[in-house]
C-alpha positions as CSV (number, residue, x, y, z in Angstrom):
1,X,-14.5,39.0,-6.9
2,X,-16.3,42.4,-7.0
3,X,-17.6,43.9,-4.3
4,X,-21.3,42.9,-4.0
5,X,-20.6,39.0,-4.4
6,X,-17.4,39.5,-1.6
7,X,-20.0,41.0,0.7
8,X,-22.7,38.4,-0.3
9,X,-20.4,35.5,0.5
10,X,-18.9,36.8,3.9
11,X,-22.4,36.8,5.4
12,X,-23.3,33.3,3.8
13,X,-19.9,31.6,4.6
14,X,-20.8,31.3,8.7
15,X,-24.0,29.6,7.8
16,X,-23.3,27.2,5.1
17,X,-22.4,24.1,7.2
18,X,-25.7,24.1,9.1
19,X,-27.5,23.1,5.5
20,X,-24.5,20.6,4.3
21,X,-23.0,23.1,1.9
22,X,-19.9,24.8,0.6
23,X,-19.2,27.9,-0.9
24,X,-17.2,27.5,-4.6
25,X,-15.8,30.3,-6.8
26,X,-17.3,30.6,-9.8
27,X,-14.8,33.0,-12.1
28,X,-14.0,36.5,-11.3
29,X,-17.8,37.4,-10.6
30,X,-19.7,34.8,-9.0
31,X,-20.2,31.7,-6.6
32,X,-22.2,28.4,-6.1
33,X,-23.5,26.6,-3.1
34,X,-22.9,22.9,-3.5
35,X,-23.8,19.4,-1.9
36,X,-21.4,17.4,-2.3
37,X,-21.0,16.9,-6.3
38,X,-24.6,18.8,-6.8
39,X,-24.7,22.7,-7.8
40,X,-27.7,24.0,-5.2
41,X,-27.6,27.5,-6.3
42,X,-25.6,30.0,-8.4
43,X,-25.5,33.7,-8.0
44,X,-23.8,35.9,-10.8
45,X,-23.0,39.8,-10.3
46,X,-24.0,40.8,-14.2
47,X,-23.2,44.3,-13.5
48,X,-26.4,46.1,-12.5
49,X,-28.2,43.2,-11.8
50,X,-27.4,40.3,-9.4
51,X,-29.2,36.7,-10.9
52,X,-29.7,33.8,-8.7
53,X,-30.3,30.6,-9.8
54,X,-32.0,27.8,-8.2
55,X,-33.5,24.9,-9.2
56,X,-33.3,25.2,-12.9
57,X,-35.2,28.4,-12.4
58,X,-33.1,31.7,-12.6
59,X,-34.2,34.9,-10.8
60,X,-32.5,38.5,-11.5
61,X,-32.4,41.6,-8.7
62,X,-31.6,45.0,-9.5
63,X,-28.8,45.9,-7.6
64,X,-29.3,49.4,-7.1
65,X,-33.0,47.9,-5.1
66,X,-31.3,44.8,-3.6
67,X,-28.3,45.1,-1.4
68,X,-25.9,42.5,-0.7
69,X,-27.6,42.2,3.2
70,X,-31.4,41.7,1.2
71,X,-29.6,39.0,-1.4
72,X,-28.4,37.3,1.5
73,X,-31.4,37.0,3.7
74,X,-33.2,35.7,0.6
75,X,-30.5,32.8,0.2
76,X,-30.6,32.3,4.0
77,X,-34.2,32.3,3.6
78,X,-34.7,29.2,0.9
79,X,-31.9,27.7,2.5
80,X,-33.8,27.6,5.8
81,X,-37.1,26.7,4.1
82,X,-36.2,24.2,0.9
83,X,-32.6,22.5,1.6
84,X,-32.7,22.6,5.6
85,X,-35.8,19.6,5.0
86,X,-33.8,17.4,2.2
């Protein structure tokens, strides 16, 4: 895993079970949240950028801008605000 995606997936690990998810390893550089059988989000170190993807939409963060403690208050955030609800 590099670095940015370990760090990433340290601070989302504690939190996962309060929205019904788990964390799965996705290849040597990135990880996605799932429900059960259902992929919830993906998020892909691509070298200087870092893409999420989320709901068939995929958004892409400039690494050197968004550190792995801002990447993971945004997936904290739509977890809290879209999945918490379902």
């Amino acid at each position: 895993m590099s670095d940015y995606i370990q760090k990433v997936i340290e601070a989302v690990r504690p939190k996962l079970s309060e929205y019904g998810l788990k964390l799965l390893p996705r290849g040597k550089n990135s990880f996605s949240l799932i429900r059960g059988t259902t992929i919830v989000m993906t998020v892909r170190d691509a070298g200087e950028i870092v893409e999420l993807s989320y709901k068939s939409k995929k958004y892409t963060y400039d690494k050197w801008y968004t550190k792995p403690e801002h990447l993971t208050a945004m997936i904290l955030n739509v977890l809290e605000h879209q999945e918490k609800q379902q």
